[in-house]
PASEBA-1860 file (N, C-alpha, C; in nm, 3 decimals):
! residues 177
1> XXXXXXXX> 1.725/2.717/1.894/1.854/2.745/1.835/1.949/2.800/1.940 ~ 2.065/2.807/1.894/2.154/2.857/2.043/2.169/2.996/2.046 ~ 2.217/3.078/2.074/2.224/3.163/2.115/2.342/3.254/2.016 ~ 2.460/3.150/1.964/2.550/3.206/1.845/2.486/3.224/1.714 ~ 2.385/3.106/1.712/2.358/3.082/1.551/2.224/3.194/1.528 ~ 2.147/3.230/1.678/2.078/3.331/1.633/2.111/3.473/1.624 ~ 2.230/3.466/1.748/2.336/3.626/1.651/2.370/3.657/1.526 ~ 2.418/3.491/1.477/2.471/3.502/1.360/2.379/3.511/1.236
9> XXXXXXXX> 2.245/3.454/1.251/2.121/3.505/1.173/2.091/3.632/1.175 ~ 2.089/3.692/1.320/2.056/3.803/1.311/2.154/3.939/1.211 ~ 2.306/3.834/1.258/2.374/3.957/1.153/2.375/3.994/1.027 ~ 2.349/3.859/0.941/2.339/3.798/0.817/2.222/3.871/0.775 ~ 2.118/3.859/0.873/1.975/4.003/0.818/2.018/4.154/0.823 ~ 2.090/4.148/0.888/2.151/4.318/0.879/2.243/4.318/0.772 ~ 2.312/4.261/0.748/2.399/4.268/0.598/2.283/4.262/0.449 ~ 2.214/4.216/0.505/2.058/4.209/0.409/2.065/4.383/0.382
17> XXXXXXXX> 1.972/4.410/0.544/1.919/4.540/0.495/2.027/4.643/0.461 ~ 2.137/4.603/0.487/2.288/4.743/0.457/2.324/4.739/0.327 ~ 2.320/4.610/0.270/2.412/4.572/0.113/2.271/4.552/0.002 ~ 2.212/4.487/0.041/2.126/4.390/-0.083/1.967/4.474/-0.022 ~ 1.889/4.497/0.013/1.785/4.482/0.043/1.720/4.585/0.162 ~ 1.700/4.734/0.147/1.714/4.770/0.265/1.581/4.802/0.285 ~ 1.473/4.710/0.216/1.292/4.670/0.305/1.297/4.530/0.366 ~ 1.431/4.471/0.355/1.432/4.360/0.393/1.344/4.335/0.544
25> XXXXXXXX> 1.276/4.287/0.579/1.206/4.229/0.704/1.192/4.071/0.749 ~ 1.212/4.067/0.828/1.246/3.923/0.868/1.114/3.882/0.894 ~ 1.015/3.897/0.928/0.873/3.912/0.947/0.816/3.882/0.850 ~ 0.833/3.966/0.752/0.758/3.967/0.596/0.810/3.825/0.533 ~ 0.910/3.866/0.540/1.046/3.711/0.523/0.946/3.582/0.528 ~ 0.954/3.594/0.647/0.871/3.439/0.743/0.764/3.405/0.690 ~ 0.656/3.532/0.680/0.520/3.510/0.637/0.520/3.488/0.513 ~ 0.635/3.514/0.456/0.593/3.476/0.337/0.630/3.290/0.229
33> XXXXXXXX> 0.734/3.319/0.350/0.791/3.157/0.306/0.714/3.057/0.405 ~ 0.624/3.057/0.510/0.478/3.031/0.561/0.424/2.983/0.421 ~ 0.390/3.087/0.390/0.303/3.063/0.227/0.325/3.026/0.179 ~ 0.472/3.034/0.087/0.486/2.944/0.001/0.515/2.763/0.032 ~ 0.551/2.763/0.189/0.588/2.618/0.253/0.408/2.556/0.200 ~ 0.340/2.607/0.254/0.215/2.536/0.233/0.163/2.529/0.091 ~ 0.183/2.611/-0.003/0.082/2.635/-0.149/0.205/2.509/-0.218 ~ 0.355/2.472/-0.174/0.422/2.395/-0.249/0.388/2.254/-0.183
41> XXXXXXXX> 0.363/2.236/-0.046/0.417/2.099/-0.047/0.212/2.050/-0.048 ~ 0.144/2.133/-0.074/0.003/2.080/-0.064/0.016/2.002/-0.239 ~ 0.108/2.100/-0.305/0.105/2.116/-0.461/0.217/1.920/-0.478 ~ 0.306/1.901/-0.404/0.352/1.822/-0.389/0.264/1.690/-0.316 ~ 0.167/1.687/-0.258/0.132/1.611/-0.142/-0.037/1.560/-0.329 ~ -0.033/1.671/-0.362/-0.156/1.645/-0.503/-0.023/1.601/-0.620 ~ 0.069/1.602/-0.628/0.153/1.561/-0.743/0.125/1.631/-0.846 ~ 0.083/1.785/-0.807/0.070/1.914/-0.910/0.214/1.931/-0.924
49> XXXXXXXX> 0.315/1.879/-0.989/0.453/1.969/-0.975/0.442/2.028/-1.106 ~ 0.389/2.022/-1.222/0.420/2.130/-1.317/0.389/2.269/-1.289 ~ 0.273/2.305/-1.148/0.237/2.438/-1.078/0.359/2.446/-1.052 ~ 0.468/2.407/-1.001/0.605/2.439/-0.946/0.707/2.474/-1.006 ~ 0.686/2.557/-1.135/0.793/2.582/-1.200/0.831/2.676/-1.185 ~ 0.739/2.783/-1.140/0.772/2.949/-1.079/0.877/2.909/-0.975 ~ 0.803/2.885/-0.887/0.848/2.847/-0.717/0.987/2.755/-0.658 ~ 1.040/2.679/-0.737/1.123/2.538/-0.713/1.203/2.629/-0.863
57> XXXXXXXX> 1.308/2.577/-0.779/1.423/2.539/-0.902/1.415/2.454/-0.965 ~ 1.503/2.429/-1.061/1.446/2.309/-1.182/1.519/2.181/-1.153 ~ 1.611/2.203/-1.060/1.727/2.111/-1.027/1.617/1.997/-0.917 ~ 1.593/2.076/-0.822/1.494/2.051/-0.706/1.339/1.974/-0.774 ~ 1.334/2.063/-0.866/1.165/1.993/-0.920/1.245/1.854/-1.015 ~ 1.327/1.826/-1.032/1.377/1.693/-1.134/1.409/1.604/-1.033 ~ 1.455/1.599/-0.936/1.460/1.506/-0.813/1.346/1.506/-0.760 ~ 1.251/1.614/-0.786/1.104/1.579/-0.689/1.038/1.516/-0.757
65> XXXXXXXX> 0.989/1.494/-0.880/0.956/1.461/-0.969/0.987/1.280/-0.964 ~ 1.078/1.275/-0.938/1.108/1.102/-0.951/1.084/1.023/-0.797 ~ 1.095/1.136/-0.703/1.087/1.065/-0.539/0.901/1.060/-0.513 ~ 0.805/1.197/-0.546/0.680/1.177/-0.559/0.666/1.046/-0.587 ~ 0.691/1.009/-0.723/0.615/0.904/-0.774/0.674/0.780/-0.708 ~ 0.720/0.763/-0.609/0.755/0.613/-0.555/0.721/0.644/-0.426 ~ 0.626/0.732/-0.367/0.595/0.784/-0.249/0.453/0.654/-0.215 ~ 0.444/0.600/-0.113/0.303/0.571/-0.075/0.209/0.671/-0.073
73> XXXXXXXX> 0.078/0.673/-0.064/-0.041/0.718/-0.065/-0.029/0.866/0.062 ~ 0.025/0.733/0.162/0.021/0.779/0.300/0.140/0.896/0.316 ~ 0.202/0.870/0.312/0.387/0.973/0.284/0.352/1.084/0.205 ~ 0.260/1.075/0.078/0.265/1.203/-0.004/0.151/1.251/0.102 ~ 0.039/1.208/0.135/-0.047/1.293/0.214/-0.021/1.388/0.312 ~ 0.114/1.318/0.384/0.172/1.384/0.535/0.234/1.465/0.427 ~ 0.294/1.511/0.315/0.371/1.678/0.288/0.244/1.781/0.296 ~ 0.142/1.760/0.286/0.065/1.880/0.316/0.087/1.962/0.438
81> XXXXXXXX> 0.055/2.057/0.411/0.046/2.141/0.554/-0.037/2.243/0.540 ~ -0.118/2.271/0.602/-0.198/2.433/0.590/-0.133/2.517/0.750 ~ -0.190/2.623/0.655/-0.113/2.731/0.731/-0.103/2.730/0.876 ~ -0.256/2.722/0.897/-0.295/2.694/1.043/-0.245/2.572/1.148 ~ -0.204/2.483/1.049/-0.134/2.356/1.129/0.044/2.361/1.168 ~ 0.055/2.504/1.098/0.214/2.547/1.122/0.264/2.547/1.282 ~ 0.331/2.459/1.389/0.326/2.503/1.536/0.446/2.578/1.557 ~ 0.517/2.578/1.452/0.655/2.654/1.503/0.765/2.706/1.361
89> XXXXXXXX> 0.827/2.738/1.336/0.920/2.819/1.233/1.012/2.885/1.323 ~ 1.138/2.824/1.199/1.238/2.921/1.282/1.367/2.878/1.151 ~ 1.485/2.991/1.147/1.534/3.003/1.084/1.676/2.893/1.084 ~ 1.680/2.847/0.986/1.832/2.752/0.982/1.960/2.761/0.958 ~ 1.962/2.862/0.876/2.101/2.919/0.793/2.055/3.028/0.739 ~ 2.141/3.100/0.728/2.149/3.239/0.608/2.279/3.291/0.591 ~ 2.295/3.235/0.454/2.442/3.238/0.360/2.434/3.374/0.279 ~ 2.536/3.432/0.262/2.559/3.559/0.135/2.674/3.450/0.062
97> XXXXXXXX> 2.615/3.507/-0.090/2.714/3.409/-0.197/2.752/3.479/-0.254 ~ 2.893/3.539/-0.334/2.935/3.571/-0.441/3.014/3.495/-0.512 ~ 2.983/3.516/-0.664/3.040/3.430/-0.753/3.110/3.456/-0.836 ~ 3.147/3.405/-0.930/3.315/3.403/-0.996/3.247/3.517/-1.043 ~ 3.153/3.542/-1.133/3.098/3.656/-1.252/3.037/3.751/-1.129 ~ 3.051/3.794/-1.048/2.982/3.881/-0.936/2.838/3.900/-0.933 ~ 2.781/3.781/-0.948/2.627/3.743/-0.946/2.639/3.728/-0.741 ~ 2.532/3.818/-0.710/2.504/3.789/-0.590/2.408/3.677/-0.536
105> XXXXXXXX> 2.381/3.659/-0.435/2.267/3.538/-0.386/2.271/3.515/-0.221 ~ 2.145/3.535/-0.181/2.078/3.522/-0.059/2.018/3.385/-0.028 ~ 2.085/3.271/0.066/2.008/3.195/0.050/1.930/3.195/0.262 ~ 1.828/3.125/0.255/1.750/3.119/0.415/1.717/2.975/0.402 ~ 1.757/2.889/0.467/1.662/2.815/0.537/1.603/2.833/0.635 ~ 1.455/2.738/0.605/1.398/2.819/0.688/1.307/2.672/0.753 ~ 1.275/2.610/0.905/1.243/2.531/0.937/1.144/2.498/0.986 ~ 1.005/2.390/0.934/0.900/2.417/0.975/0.844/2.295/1.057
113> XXXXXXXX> 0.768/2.296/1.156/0.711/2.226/1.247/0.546/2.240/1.231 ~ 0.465/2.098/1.167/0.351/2.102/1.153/0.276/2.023/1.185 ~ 0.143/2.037/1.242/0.034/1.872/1.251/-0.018/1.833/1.105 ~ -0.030/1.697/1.069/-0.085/1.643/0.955/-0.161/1.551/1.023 ~ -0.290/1.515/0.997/-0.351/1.385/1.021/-0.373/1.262/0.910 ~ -0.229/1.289/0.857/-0.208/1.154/0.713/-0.216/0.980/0.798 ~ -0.229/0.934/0.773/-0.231/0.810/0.834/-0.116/0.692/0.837 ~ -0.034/0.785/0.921/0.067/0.694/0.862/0.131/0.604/1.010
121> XXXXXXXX> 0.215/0.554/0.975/0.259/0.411/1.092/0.281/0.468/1.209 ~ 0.289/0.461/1.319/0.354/0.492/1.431/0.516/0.506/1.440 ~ 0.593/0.401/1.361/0.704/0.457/1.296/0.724/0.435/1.181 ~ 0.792/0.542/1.133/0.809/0.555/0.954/0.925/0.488/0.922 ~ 0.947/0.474/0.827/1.115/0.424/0.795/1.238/0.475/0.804 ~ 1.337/0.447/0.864/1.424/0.499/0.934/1.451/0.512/1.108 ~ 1.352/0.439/1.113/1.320/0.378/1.291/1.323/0.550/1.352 ~ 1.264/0.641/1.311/1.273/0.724/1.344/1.105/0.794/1.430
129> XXXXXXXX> 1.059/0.808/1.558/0.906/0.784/1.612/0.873/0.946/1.576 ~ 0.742/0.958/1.505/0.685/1.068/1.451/0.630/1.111/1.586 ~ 0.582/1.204/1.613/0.499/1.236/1.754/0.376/1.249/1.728 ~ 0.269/1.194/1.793/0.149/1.195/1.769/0.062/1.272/1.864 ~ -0.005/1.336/1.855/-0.078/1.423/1.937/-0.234/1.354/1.909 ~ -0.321/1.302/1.993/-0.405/1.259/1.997/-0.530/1.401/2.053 ~ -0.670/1.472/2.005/-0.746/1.533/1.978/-0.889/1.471/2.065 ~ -0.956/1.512/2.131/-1.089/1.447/2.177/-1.027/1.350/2.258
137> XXXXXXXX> -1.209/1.305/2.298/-1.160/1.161/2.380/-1.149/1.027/2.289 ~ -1.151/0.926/2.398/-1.123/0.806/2.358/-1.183/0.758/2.199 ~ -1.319/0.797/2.204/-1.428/0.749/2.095/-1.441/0.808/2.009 ~ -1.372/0.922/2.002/-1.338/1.066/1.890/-1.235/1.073/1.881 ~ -1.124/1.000/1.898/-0.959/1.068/1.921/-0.917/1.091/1.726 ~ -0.882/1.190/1.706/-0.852/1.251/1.583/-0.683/1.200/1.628 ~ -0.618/1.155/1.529/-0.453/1.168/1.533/-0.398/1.239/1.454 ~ -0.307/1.351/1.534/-0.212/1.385/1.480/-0.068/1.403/1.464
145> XXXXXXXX> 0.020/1.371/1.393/0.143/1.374/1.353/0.238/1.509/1.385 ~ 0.318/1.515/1.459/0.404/1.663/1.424/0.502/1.614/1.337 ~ 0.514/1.703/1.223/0.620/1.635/1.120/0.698/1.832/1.090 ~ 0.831/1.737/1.049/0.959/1.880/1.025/0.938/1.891/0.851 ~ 0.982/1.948/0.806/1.017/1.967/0.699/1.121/2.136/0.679 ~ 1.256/2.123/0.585/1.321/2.252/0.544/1.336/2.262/0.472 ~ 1.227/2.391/0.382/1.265/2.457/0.251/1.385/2.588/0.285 ~ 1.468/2.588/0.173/1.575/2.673/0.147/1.531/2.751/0.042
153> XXXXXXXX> 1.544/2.915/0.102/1.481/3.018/-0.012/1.599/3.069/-0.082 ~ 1.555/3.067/-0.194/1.727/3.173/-0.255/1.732/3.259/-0.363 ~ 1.750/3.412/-0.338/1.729/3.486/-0.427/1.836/3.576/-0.495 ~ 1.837/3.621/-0.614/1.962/3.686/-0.663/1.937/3.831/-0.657 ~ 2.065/3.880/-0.586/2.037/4.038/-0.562/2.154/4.126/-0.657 ~ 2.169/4.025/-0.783/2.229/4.122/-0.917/2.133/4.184/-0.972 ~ 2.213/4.329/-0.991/2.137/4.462/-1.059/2.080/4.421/-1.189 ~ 1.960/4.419/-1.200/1.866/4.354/-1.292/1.781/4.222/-1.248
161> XXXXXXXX> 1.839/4.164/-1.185/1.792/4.025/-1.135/1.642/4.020/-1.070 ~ 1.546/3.954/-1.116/1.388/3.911/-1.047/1.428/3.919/-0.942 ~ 1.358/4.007/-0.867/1.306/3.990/-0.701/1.256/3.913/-0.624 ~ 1.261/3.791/-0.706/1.181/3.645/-0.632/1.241/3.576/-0.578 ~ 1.228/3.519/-0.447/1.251/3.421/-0.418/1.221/3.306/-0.467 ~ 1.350/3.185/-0.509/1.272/3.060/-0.590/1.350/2.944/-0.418 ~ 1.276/2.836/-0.463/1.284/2.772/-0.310/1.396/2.630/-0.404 ~ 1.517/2.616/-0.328/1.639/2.540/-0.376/1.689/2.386/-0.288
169> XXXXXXXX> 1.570/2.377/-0.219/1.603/2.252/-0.099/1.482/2.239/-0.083 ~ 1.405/2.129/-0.071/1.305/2.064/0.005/1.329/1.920/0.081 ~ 1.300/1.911/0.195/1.317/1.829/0.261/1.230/1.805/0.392 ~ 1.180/1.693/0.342/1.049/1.624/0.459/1.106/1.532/0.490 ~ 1.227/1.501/0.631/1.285/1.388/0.680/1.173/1.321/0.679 ~ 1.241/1.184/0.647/1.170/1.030/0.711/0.972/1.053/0.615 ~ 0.998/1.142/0.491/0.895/1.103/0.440/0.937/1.135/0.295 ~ 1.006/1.211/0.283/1.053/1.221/0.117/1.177/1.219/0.122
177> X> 1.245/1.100/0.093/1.398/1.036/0.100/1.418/0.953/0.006
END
């Protein structure tokens, strides 16, 4: 990321801990949307989406809901991710919202970089080349995929409002489109 947009993250977390949130941790933050990146898109990659009604907005689960089911075999397999196959995270945006009725809202994207060994083409659709990281030697070579995907977390910090984060964007370029 450059060097403005991570000032400007960084400030956007300090308006966190000053206004809305002052255990806010960017750390805790991460690890925790870590977790939920993997327990949703494994839940997506099995076509469990009724588990996703806590987690996903309803807007998000009604468009997921119709793109799953026209997914190949191969495409839903690559949304998995376990934790351990995570190589990188890093933050995309972080918006403060106020609204006409003074309902507050925190939203993060948040951007993830993972290996999958789904089996899928050398290029996917959209002429776009997945990177493959090849494992062992020649006669053992395991393949693996680095694939992106960005969930967007977003939570309401009106007095009374659940403390949860519900996740408002999912997006696995060049595999769920």
């Amino acid at each position: 990321t450059s060097p403005i947009a991570w000032l400007r993250t960084r400030f956007y977390y300090l308006l966190i801990r000053l206004y809305f949130d002052q255990e806010f941790s960017v750390e805790e933050f991460t690890r925790g949307a870590k977790q939920a990146f993997c327990v949703v898109s494994k839940l997506l990659s099995q076509r469990k989406l009724d588990l996703l009604d806590e987690l996903v907005s309803a807007e998000v689960l009604q468009v997921l809901k119709e793109k799953i089911s026209l997914l190949p075999d191969s495409h839903r397999d690559a949304l998995a991710a376990d934790i351990d196959a995570i190589m990188y995270t890093t933050e995309g945006d972080v918006r403060i919202y106020y609204d006409d009725d003074g309902i507050k809202f925190v939203s993060i994207l948040m951007r993830f970089w993972y290996l999958n060994g789904a089996n899928l083409p050398d290029e996917v659709p959209g002429e776009t080349k997945v990177f493959q990281i090849v494992f062992g030697d020649e006669s053992t070579k395991e393949k693996r995929h680095l694939l992106t995907a960005n969930y967007e977390f977003q939570r309401e910090f009106t007095e009374g409002a659940k403390p949860d984060w519900t996740i408002t964007r999912i997006e696995h370029p060049r595999l769920l489109e």
